[in-house]
MDTraj code that builds the backbone (N, CA, C; nanometers):
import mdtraj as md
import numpy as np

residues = "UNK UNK UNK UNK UNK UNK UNK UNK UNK UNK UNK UNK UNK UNK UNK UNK UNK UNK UNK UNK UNK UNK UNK UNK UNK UNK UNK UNK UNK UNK UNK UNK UNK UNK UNK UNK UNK UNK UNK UNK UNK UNK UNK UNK UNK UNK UNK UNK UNK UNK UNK UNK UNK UNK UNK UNK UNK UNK UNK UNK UNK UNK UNK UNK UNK UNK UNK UNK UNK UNK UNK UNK UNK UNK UNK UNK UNK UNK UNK UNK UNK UNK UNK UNK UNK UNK UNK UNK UNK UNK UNK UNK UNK UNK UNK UNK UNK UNK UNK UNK UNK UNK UNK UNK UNK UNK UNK UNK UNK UNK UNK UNK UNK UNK UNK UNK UNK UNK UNK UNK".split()
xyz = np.array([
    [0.7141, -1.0527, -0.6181],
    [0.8078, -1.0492, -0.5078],
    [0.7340, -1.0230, -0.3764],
    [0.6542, -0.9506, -0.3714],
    [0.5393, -0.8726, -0.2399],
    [0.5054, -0.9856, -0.1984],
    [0.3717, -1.0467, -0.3017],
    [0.3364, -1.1564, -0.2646],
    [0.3660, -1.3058, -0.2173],
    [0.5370, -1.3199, -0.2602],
    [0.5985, -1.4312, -0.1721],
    [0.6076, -1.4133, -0.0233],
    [0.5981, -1.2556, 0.0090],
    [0.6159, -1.2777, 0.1461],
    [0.4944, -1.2447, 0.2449],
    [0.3873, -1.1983, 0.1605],
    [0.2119, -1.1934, 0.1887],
    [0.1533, -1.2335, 0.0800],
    [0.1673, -1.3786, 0.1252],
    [0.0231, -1.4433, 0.0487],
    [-0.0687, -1.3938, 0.0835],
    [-0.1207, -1.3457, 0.2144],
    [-0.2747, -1.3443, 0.2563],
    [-0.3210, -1.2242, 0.1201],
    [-0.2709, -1.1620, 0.1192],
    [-0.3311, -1.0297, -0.0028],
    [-0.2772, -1.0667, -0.0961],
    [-0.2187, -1.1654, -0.1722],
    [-0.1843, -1.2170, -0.3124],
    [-0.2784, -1.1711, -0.4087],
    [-0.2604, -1.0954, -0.4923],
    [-0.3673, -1.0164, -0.5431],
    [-0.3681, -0.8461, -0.5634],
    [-0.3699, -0.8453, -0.4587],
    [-0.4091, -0.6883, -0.3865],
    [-0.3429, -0.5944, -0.5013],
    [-0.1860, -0.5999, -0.5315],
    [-0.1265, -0.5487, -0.5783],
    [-0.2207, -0.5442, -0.7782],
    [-0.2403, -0.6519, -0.8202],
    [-0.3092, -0.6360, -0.9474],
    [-0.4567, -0.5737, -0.9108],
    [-0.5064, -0.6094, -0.8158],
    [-0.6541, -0.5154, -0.8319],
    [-0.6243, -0.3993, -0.7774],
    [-0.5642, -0.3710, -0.7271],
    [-0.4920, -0.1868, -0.7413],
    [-0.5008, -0.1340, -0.8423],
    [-0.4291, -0.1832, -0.9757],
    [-0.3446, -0.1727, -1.0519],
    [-0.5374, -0.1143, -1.1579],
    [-0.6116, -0.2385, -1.1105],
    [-0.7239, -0.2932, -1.2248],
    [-0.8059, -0.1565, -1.1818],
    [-0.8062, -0.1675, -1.0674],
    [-0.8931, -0.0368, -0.9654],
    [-0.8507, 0.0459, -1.0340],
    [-0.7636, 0.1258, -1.0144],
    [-0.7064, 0.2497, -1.0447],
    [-0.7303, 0.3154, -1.1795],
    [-0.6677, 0.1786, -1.2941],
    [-0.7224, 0.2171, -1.4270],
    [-0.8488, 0.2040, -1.4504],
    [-0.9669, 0.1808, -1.3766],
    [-1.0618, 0.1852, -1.4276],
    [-1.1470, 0.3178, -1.3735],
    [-1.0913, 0.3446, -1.2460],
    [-1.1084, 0.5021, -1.1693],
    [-1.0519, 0.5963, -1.3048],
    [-0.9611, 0.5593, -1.3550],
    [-0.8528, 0.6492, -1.4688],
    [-0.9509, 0.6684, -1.6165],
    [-0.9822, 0.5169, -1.6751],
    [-1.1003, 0.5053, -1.7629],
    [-1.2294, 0.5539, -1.7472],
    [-1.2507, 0.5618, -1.5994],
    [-1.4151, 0.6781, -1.6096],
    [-1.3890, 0.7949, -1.6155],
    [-1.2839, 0.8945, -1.5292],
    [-1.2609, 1.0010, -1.4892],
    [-1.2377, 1.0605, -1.6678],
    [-1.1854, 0.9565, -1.7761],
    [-1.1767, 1.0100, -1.9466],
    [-1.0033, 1.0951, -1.9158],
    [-0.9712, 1.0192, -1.8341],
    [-0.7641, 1.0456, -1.8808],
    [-0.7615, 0.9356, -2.0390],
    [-0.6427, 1.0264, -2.0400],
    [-0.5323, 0.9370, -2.1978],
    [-0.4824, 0.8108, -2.1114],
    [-0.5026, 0.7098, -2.2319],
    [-0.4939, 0.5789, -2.1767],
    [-0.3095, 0.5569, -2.1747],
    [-0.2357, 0.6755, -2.2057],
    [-0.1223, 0.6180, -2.1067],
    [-0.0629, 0.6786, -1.9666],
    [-0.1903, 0.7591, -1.9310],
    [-0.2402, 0.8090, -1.8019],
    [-0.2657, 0.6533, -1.7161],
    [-0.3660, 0.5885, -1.7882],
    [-0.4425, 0.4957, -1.7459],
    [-0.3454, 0.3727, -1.7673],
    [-0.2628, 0.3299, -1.8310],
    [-0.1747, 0.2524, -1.8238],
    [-0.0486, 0.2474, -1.7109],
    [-0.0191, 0.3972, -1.6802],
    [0.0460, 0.3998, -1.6213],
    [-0.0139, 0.4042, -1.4317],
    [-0.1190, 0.4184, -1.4512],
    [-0.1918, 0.4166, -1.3137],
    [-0.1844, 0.2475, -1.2344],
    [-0.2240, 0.1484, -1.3845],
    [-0.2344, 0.0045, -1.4254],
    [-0.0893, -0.0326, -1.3702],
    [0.0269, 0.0390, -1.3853],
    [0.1526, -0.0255, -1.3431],
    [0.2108, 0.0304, -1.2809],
    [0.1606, 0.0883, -1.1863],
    [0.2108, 0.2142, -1.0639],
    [0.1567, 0.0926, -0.9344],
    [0.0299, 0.1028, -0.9962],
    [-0.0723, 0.0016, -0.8618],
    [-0.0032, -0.1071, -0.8541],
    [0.0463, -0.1887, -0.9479],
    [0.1213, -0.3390, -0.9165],
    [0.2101, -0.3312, -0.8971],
    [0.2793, -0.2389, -0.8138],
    [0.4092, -0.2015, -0.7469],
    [0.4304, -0.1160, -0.6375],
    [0.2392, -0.0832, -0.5907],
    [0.2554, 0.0165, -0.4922],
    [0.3415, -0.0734, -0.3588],
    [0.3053, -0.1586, -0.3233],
    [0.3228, -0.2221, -0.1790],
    [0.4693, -0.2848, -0.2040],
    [0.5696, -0.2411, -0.3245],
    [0.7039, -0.3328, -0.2733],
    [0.7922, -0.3027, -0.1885],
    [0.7563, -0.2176, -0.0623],
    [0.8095, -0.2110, 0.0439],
    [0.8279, -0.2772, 0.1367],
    [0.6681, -0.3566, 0.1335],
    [0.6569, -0.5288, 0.1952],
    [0.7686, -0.6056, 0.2365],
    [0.8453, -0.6066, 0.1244],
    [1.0261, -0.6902, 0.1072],
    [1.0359, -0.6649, 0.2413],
    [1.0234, -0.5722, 0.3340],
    [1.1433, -0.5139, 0.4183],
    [1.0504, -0.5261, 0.5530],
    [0.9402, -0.5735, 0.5263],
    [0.8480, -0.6203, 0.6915],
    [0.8416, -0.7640, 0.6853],
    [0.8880, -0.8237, 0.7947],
    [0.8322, -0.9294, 0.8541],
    [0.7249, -1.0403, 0.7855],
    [0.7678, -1.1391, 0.7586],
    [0.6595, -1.2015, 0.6931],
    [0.5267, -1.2315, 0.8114],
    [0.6101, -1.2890, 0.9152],
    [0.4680, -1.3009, 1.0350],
    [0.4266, -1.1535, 1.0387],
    [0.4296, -1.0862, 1.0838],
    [0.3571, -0.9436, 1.0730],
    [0.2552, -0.8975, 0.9550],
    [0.3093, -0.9631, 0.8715],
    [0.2174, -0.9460, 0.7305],
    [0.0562, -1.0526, 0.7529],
    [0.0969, -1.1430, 0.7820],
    [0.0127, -1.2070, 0.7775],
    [-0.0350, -1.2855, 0.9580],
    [0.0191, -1.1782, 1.0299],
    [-0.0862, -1.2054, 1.1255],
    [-0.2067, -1.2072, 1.1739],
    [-0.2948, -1.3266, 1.2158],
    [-0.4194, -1.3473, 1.2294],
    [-0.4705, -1.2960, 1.3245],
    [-0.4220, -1.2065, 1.4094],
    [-0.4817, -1.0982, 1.4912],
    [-0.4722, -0.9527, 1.5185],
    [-0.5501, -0.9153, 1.6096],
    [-0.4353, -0.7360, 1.5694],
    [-0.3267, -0.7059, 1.6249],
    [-0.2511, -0.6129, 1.5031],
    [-0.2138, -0.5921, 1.5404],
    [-0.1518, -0.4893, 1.6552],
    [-0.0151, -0.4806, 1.7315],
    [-0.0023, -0.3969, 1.8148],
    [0.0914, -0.2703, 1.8127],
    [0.0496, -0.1721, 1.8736],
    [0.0797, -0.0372, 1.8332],
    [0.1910, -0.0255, 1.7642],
    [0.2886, -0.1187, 1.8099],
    [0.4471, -0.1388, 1.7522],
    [0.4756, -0.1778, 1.6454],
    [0.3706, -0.3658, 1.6545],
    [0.3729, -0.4132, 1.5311],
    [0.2970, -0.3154, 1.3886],
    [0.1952, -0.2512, 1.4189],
    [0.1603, -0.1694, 1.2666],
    [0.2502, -0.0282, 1.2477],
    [0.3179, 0.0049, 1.3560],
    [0.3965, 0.1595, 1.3438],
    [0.5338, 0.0259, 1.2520],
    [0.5333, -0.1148, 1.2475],
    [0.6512, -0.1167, 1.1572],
    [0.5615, -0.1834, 1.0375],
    [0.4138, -0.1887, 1.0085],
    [0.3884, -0.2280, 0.8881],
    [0.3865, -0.0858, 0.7626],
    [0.3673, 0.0458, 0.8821],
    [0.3803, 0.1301, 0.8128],
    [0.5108, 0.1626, 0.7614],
    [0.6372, 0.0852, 0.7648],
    [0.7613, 0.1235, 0.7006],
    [0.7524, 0.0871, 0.5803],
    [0.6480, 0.0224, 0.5430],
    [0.6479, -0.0291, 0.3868],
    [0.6813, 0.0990, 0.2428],
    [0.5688, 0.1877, 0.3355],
    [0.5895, 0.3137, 0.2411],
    [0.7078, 0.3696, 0.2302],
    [0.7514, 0.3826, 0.3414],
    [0.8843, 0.4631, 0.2932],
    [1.0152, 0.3564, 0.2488],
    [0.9771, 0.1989, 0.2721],
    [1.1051, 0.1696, 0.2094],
    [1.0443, 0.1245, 0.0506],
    [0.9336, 0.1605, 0.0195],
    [0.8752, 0.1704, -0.1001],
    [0.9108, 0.2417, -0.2262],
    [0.9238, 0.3402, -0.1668],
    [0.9632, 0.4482, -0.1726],
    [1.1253, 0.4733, -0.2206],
    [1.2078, 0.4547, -0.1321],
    [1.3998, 0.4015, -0.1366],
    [1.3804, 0.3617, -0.2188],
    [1.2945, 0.1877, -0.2774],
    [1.3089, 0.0992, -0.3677],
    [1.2905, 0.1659, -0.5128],
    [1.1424, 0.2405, -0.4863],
    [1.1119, 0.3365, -0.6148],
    [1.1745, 0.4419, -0.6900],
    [1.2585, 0.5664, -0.6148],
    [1.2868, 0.7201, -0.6096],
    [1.3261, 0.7108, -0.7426],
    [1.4444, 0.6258, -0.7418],
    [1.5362, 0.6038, -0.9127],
    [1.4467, 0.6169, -1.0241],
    [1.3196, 0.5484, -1.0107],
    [1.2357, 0.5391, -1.0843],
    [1.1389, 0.6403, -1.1448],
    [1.1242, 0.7020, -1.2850],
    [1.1067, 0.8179, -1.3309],
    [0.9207, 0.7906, -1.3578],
    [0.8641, 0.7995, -1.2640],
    [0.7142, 0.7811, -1.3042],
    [0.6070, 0.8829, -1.2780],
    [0.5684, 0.9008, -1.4055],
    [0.4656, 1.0173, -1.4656],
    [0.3335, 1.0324, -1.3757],
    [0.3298, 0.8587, -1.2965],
    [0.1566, 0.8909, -1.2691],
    [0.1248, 0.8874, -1.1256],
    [-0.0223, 0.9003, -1.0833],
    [-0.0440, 0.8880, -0.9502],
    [-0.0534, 0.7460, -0.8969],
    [-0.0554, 0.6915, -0.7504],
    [-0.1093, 0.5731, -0.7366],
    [-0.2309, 0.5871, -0.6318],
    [-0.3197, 0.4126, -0.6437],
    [-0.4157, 0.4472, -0.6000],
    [-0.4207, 0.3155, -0.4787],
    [-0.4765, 0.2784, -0.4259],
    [-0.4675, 0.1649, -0.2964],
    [-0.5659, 0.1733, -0.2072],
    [-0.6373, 0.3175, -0.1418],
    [-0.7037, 0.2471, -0.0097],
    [-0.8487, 0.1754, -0.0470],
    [-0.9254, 0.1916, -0.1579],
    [-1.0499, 0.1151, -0.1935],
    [-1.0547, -0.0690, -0.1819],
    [-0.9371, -0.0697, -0.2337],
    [-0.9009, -0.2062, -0.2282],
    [-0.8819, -0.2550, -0.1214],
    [-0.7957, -0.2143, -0.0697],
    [-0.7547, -0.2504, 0.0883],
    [-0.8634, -0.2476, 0.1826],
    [-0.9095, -0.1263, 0.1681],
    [-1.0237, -0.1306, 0.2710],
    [-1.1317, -0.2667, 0.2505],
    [-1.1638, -0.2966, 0.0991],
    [-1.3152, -0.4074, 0.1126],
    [-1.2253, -0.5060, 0.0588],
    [-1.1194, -0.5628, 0.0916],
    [-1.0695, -0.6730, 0.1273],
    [-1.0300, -0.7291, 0.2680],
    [-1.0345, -0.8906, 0.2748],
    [-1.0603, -0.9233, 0.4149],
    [-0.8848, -0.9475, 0.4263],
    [-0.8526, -0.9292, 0.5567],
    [-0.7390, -0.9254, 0.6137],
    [-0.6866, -1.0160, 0.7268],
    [-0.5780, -1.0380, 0.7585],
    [-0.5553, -1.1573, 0.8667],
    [-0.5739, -1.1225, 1.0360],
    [-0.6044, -0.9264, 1.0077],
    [-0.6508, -0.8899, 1.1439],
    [-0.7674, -0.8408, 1.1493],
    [-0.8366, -0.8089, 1.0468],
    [-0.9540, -0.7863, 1.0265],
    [-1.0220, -0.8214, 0.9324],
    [-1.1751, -0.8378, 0.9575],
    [-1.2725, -0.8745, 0.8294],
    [-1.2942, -0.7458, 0.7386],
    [-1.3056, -0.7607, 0.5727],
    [-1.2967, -0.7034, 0.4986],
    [-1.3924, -0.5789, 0.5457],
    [-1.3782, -0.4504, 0.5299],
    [-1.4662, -0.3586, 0.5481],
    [-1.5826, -0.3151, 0.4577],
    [-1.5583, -0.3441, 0.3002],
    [-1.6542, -0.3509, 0.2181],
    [-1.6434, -0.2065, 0.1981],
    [-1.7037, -0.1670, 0.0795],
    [-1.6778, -0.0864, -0.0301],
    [-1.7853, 0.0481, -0.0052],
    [-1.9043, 0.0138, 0.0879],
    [-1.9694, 0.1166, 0.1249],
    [-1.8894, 0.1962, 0.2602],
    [-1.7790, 0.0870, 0.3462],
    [-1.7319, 0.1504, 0.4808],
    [-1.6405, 0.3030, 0.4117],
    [-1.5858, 0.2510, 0.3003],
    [-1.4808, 0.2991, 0.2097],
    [-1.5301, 0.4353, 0.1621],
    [-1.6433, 0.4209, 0.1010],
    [-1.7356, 0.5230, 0.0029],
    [-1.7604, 0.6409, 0.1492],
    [-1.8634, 0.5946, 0.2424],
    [-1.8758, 0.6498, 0.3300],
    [-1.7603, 0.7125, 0.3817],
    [-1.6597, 0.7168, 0.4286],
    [-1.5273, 0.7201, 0.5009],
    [-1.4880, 0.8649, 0.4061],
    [-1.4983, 0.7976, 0.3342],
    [-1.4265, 0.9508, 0.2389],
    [-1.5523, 1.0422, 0.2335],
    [-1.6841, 1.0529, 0.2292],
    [-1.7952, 1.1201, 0.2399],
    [-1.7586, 1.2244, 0.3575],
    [-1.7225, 1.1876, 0.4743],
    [-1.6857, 1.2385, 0.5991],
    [-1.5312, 1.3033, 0.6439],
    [-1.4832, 1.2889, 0.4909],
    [-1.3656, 1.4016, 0.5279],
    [-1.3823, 1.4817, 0.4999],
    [-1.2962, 1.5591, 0.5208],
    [-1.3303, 1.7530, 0.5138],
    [-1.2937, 1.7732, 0.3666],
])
top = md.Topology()
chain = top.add_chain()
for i, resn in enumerate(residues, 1):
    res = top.add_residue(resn, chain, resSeq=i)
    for name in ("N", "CA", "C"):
        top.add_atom(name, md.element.get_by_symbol(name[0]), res)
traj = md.Trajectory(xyz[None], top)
């Protein structure tokens, strides 16, 4: 459903999903820890539904307005989800970050690694 209305990240949502359980498979959780990480991730972004398809896939940056409404994804993510009784965590910014985007070029997996090195 996400991805009909952002192709540009068609994907994103399963390598979340692949990411996460395999963050889940090293860390040595119970694999329905790790299953459920696997189907948390391919459903993090269905808030999408509720932004703009041009906004999703605009080829430049965006502006203060336009990303203060890409960030509504989460919380109508969220509405869509609450009903929903789920045991596990989710995972998303690795992916996102070293994938390329329609306003920016992919940041790559060391910007990512680093980035979190430098939080408190």
């Amino acid at each position: 459903m996400v991805e009909q209305r952002d192709l540009y990240t068609a994907g994103h949502e399963r390598r979340v999903g692949e990411l996460a359980a395999a963050i889940g498979t090293e860390m040595g959780l119970p694999e329905n820890t790790v299953k459920g990480l696997r189907l948390t991730g391919f459903v993090h972004d269905v808030g999408k539904i509720s932004v703009a398809a041009e906004l999703l896939s605009k080829p430049a940056k965006l502006s203060p307005l336009e990303f203060e409404l890409i960030k509504t994804h989460a919380e109508t993510g969220y509405d869509v989800l609450k009903g929903v009784d789920f045991p596990w965590p989710v995972a998303d910014v690795v992916e996102a970050m070293s994938s390329h985007r329609p306003y920016r070029a992919a940041l790559g997996i060391e910007a990512c690694v680093e980035g979190n090195r430098q939080r408190p």
